[in-house]
C-alpha angles and dihedrals in degrees: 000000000000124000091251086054088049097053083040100063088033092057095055095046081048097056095041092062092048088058097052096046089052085057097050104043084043090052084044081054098054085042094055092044095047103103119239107272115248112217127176127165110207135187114206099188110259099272095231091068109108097240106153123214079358093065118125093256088074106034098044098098096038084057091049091046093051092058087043087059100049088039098207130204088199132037137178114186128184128193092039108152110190110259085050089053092050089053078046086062111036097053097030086048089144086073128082104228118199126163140094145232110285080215104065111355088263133049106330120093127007121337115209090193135185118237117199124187097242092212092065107018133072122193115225110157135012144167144145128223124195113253086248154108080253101049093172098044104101109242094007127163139186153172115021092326112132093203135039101266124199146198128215127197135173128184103217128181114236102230090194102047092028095225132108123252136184117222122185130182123197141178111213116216107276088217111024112085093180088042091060098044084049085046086058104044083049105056081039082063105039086047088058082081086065106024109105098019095054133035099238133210129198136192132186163151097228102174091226136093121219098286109072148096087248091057104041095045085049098055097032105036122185133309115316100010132120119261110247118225127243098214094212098044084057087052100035105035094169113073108222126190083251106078107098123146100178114062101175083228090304123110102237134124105200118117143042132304118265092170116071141176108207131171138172129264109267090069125068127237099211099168133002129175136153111249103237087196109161122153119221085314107327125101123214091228147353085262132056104238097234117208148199146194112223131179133188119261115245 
């Protein structure tokens, strides 16, 4: 080989490497400038319960405004019926809804939608499964729960960051304690369609506190899988007595979490809390929404 064959070859090495340091330091750069992802799950009290001055009729702005407020990219809801999902988006239109009745697989029983910022956000696949030994059968149960019980996912492209993300909501069976450690090994095992090759959030109402066999299947998974992250326990390590997220209608903070936002580990928790709103003594729902702030890792 001559000199002029030598600095040939070296040039374009060389330049290659140039190329791909410039794309890596410009995809760093997106990275850097996409803003944090909020993210709040949320349950509004399905609006056929006879609550009294606690019905939906009286509560419904206050549960719009709340959202408002926090302002969130990402939302899981449960309890939605479907006339309280169509005020949802008609005054919530910045936000992508997508879910189904637990019922039937349409309109008819709870929702537990997922709600998208539009703006950032682009809906490429989405789909439910029923919280069963039978995930596609319409309405199905197992187990001890007492109600049909669903899951709802979405893989949205991030439009900041440019990259693709899943993000699932549940409700958790209110009476069924097998039926909520079972919950838990199941959307373990349909995310494994995503894990790995999407960073995954999940919200819910799970029915179930730390200490239990739903939690712990949830954030641990089976052999050989990666632990999940409970985005409130990384903020707040120290478990306190205030941490409540159902309040039954009473302002009181005493208690465990029930409502959690957890995601897998190739995202960052960068901030959680519970929203105390109450306006001047009403509370938007039988549940605090609890809320993160999330961000890609790079």
């Amino acid at each position: 080989m001559n000199r002029n064959q030598f600095n040939v070859k070296n040039g374009i090495n060389g330049f290659t490497k140039l190329i791909v340091c410039l794309f890596v330091l410009f995809n760093l750069e997106v990275f850097a400038a996409a803003p944090p992802i909020k993210v709040m799950s949320f349950n509004i009290r399905y609006g056929a319960a006879k609550d009294g001055t606690n019905s939906w009729q009286y509560r419904k702005e206050l549960v719009v405004q709340t959202v408002k407020v926090f302002d969130p990219d990402l939302m899981g809801m449960q309890e939605v019926l479907d006339y309280q999902g169509e005020y949802l988006k008609k005054n919530l239109n910045q936000y992508g809804f997508y879910g189904v009745g637990r019922e039937d697989g349409k309109q008819k029983g709870e929702f537990v939608p997922v709600l998208f910022k539009k703006s950032r956000f682009k809906m490429i696949k989405w789909g439910y499964f029923w919280l069963s030994e039978t995930p596609e059968v319409v309405g199905s149960k197992s187990w001890d729960s007492s109600l049909p019980r669903i899951c709802t996912y979405v893989l949205l492209k991030d439009k900041y960051a440019n990259r693709e993300l899943v993000y699932a909501n549940v409700h958790y069976d209110h009476i069924g304690k097998v039926a909520r450690a079972e919950s838990s090994k199941l959307v373990r095992k349909r995310m494994k369609e995503f894990e790995g090759k999407y960073p995954i959030i999940l919200t819910g109402d799970f029915n179930a506190t730390e200490d239990t066999d739903a939690y712990k299947f949830l954030i641990e998974g089976g052999d050989n899988d990666n632990k999940w992250v409970d985005s409130f326990r990384v903020i707040h390590p120290i478990p306190t007595p205030y941490e409540l997220s159902f309040n039954g209608w009473k302002y009181v903070r005493e208690g465990k979490r029930i409502d959690w936002i957890v995601h897998t580990p190739d995202m960052v928790s960068i901030n959680a809390m519970i929203d105390y709103t109450c306006d001047n003594g009403r509370l938007p729902s039988d549940h605090y929404p609890v809320e993160a702030v999330i961000r890609h890792k790079y």
